[in-house]
C-alpha positions in Angstrom: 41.8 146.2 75.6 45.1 145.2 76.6 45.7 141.7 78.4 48.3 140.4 80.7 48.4 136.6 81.4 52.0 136.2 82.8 53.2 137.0 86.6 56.5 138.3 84.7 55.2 141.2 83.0 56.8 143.9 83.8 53.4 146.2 84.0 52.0 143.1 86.5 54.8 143.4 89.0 54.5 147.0 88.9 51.1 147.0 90.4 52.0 144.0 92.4 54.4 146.3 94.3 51.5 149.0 95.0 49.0 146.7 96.3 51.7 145.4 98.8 54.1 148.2 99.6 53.5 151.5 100.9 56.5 153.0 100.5 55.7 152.3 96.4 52.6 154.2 97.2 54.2 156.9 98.8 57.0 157.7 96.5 54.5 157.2 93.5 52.0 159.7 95.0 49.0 157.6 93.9 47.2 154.7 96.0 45.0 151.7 94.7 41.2 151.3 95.0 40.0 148.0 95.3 36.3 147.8 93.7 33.6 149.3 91.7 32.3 151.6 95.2 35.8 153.2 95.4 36.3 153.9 92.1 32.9 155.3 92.1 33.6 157.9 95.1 36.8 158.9 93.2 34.8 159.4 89.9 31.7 161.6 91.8 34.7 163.7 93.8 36.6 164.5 90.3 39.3 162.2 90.3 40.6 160.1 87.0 42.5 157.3 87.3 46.0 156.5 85.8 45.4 152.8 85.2 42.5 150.6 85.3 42.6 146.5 86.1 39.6 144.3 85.1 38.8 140.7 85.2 37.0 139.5 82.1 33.8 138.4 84.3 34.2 141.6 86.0 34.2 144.2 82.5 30.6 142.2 81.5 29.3 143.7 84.7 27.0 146.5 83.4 28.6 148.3 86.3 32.3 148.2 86.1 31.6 148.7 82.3 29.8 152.2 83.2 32.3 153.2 85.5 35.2 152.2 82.9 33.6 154.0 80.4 33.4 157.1 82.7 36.7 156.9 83.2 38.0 157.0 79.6 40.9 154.8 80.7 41.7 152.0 78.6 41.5 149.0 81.2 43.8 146.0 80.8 42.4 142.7 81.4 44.1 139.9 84.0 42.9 136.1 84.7 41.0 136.0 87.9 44.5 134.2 89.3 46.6 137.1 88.6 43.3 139.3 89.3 43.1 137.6 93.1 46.3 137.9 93.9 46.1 141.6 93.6 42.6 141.8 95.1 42.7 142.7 99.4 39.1 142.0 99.3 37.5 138.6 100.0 34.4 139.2 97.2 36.5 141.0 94.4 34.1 143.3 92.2 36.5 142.2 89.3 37.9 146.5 88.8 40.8 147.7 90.3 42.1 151.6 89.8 44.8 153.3 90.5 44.6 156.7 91.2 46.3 159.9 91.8 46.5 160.4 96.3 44.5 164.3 96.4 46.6 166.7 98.4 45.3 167.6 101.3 45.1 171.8 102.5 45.6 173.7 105.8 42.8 173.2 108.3 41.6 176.7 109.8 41.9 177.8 113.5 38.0 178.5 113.0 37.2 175.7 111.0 33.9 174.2 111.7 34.2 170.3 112.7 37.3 168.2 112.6 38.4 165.2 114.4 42.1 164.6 115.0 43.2 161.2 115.6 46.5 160.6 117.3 48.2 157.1 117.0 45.1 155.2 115.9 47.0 152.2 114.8 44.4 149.5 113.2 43.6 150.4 109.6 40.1 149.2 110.2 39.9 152.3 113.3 40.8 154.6 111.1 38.9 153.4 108.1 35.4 153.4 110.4 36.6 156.8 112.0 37.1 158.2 108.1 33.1 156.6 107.3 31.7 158.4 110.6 33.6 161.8 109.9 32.1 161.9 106.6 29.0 160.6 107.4 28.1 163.3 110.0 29.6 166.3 107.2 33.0 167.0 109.5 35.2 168.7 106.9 38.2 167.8 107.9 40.2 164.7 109.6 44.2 165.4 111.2 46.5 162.6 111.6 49.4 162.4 114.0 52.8 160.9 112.6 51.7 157.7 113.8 48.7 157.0 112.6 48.1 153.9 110.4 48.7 155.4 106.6 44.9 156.7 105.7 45.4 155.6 102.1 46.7 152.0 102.8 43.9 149.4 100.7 42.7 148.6 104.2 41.8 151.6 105.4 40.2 152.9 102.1 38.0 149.7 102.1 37.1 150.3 105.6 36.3 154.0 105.1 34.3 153.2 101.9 34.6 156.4 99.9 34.8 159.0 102.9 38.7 159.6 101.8 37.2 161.5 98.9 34.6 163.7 101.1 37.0 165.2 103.4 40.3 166.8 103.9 42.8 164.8 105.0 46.2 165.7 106.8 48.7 163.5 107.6 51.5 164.0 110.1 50.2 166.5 111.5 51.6 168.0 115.0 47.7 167.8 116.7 48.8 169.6 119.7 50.2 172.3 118.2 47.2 172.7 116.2 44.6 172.1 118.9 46.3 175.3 120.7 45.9 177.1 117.9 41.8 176.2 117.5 39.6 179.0 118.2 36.5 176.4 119.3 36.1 173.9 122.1 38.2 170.9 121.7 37.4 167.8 123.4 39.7 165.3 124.5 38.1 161.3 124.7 39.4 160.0 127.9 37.8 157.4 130.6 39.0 159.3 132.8 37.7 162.6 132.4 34.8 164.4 134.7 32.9 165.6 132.2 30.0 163.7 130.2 30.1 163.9 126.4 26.7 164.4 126.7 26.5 167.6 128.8 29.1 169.5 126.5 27.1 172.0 124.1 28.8 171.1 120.8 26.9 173.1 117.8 29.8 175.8 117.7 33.2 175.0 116.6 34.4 171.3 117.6 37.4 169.7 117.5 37.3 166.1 118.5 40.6 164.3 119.9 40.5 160.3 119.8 43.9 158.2 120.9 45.6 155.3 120.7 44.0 152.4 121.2 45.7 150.9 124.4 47.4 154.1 125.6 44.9 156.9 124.7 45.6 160.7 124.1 49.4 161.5 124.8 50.0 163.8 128.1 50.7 167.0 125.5 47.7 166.7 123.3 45.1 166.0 126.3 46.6 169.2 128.0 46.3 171.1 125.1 42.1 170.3 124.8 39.6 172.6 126.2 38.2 170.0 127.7 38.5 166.5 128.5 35.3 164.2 128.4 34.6 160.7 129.0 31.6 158.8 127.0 29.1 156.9 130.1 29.7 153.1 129.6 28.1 150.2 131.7 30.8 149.1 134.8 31.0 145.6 133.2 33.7 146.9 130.4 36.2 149.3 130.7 36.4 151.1 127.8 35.1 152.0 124.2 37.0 150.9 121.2 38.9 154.1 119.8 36.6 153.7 116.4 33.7 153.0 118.6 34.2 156.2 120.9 35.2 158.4 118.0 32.1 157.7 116.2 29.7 157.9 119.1 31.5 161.8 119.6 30.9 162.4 116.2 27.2 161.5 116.0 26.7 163.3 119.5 27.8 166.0 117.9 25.5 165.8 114.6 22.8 165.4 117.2 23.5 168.2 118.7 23.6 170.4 115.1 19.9 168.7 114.1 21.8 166.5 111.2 19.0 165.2 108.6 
């Protein structure tokens, strides 16, 4: 196994620069999974990883070794300094990957359940909005322009593997697409007449979450079938986007008899 111990080499600052910049990410094509769970889901979906970082504590874990070994990557070993100032995560598993970002595919007019999630800026939303999308089997998840990046370290470690269950399309224009939907789309909004809970939602669903101060945009409410609001208690206002997302979504699996 190789080892690095100094900050200056060159193959450290490399990796150093995709843990911290997107735009490395980006231009690379490949984004960075922080511990033995996400390297897992890549694994179990068909991915192989380019490069492989252990600490040495880390590599005697029967776990990491397995998943290593699965891999056939030849890991390189860092000091748990080096290792930690890589690491996003506050308990580091001691394995970090990097692999290859999958492509994402067209979404169908007639596809079955997607959610669409316009200007969701907190990584941690659209992490949790990722987890319940793949949690309830939706196939398919379309981001607007801007949305926090879905591959950024925090929303992987928030999504926890769903990135590798689903289809996922960034930049998408979700109005244009929503008109296009042969199924019922339903809009999220406060303000809406209609219950979430009166909408029959076993045939084709789209869900539509906003922003989370300003909502849905004017264009992409009006292009819905519907618009629905989730019954809340007077004492708050509102739902937390991720919050309101994921109750939709599990409404929904409810609905369909999910076991």
């Amino acid at each position: 196994m190789k080892t690095i111990t100094s900050r200056d080499n060159e193959q450290y600052k490399a990796i150093k620069r995709l843990v911290s910049k997107a735009s490395e990410r980006k231009q690379r094509g490949v984004c960075v999974l922080d511990g033995a769970h996400l390297l897992a889901a890549s694994l179990d979906s068909g991915l192989r990883p380019e490069e492989i970082y252990v600490t040495r504590a880390g590599i005697e874990r029967e776990e990491v070794s397995r998943l290593v070994a699965r891999s056939k990557v030849q890991p390189v070993v860092l000091p748990d300094n080096l290792y930690d100032a890589l690491s996003t995560v506050e308990s580091p598993t001691g394995v970090m990957a990097v692999v290859r970002t999958p492509g994402s595919v067209e979404v169908r007019a007639d596809a079955d359940l997607v959610l669409l999630l316009e200007d969701i800026q907190d990584p941690g939303n659209v992490g949790t909005l990722l987890r319940s999308a793949a949690a309830v089997g939706a196939g398919h998840v379309l981001l607007s322009p801007t949305c926090a990046f879905a591959w950024s370290p925090k929303v992987l470690r928030a999504a926890m593997g769903a990135h590798f269950a689903l289809n996922l399309v960034e930049g998408a224009d979700l109005a244009a697409w929503t008109a296009r939907f042969k199924g019922q789309s339903v809009a999220l909004d406060g303000s809406g007449e209609t219950s979430l809970y009166d909408l029959e939602l076993r045939g084709k669903t789209a869900l539509l979450v906003g922003n989370e101060g300003a909502g849905l945009s004017p264009r992409l409410r009006d292009a819905a079938s519907v618009r629905a609001k989730i019954p809340i208690s007077r004492r708050m206002e509102s739902l937390n986007a991720a919050a309101a997302g994921t109750v939709a979504l599990f409404e929904t699996a409810r609905q369909r008899g999910l076991k």
